[in-house]
C-alpha positions as CSV (number, residue, x, y, z in Angstrom):
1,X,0.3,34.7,-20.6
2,X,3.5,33.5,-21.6
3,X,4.9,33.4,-18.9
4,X,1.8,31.6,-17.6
5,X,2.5,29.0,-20.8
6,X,6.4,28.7,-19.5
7,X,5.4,28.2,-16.0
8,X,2.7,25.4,-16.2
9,X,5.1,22.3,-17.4
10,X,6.9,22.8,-14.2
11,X,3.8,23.3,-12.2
12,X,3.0,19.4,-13.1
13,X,6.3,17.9,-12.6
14,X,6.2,19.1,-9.0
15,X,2.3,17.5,-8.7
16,X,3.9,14.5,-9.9
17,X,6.7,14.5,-8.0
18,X,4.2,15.3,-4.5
19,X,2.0,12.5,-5.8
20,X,4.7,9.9,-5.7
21,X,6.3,10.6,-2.4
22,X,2.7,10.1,-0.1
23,X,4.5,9.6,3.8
24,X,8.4,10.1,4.2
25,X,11.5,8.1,3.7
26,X,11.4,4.2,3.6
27,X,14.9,2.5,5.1
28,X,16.7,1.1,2.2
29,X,16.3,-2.5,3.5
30,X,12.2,-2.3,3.4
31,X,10.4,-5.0,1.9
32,X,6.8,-4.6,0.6
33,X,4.2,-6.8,1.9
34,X,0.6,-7.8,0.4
35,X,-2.3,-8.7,3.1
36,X,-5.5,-9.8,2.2
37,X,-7.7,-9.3,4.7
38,X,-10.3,-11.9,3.9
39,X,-14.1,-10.7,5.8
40,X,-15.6,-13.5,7.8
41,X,-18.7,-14.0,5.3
42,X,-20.8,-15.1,8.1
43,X,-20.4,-11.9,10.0
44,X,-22.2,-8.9,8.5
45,X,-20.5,-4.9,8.3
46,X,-21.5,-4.1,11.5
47,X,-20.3,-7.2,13.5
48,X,-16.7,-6.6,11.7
49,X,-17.2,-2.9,12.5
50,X,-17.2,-3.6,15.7
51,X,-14.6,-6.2,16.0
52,X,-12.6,-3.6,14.6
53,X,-13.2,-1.0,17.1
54,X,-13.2,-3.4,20.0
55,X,-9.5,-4.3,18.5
56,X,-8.4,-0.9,17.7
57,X,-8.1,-1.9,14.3
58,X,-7.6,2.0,13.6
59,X,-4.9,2.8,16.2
60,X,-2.8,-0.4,15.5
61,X,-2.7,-1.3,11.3
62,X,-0.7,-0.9,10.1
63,X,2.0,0.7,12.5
64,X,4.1,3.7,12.3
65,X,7.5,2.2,10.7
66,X,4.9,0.6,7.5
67,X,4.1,3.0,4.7
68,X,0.9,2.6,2.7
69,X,1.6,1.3,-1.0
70,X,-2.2,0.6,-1.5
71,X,-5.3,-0.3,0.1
72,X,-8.0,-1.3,-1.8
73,X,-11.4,-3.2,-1.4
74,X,-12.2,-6.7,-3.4
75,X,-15.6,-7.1,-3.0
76,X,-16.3,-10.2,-1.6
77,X,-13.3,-11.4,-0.6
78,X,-12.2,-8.3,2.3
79,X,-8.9,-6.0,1.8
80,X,-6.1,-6.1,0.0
81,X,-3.5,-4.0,1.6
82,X,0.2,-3.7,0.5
83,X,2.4,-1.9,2.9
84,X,6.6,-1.4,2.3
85,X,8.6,-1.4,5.5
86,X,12.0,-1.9,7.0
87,X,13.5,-5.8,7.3
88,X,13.6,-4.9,10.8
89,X,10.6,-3.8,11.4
90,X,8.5,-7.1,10.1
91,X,7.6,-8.5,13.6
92,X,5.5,-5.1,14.1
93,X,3.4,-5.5,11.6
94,X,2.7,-9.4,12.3
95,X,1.8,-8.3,15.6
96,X,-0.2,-5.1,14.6
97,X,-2.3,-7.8,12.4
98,X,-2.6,-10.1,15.4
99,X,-3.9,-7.4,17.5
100,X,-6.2,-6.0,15.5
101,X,-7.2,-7.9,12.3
102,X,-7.9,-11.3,14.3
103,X,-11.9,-11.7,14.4
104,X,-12.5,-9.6,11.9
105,X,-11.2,-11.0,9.1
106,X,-9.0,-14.1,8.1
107,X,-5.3,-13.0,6.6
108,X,-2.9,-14.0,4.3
109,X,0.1,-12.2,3.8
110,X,2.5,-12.5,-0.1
111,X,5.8,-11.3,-0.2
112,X,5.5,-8.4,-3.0
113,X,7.6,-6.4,-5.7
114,X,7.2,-3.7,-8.0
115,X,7.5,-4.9,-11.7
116,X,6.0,-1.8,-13.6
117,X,9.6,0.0,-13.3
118,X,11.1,-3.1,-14.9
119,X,7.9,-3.7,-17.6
120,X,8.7,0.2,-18.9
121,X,12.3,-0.2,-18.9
122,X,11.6,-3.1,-21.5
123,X,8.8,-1.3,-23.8
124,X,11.9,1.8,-23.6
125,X,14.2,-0.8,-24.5
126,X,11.4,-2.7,-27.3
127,X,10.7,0.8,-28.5
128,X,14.1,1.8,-29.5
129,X,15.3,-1.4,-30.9
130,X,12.8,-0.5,-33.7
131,X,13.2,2.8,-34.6
């Protein structure tokens, strides 16, 4: 049991650590990208179900070189998907969206960044100043 005790701390820093690293390496360069994919409201689900599958929607977005940040659902606006990929590999992913988003849905795409790293640093930072 002890040993059981010992053990378990080390046991969730490696389900953290798996938890954070979801699809291989990201070139140093990568950007992240947000794109709301905004449903045509006069379609219903099973016209932009099938726009999807008639664009491959599935095979195409996002492509290979673009790694998943989040994907999430805003109901009644469409998708909100934020992606990070390589500089260079930009022009794939416009053209993955143009392939297979078109029809379907109406996009916008924001220019994103990660500002809970720097928000934690500054309650560290908050939190020791008044000790």
């Amino acid at each position: 049991m002890k040993g059981f005790i010992f053990l378990c701390p080390f046991f969730f820093i490696h389900l953290h650590a798996l938890a954070q690293d979801t699809s291989g390496e990201v070139a140093s360069d990568s950007i992240m990208i947000t794109i709301m994919l905004k449903h045509h409201q006069e379609k219903n689900i099973e016209e932009l179900r099938e726009i999807r599958e008639k664009n491959g929607f599935t095979e195409l977005f996002p492509p290979p070189s673009a790694k998943v940040v989040s994907w999430y659902v805003m109901m009644g606006i469409g998708q909100v998907v934020t992606v990070k990929i390589p500089a260079s590999e930009l022009r794939k992913l416009n053209m993955s969206v143009e392939q297979s988003v078109w029809g379907a849905f109406s996009t916008e795409f924001y220019p994103t960044y990660d500002l809970y790293p720097f928000i934690q640093e500054q309650k560290a930072t908050l939190k020791e100043g008044k000790r």
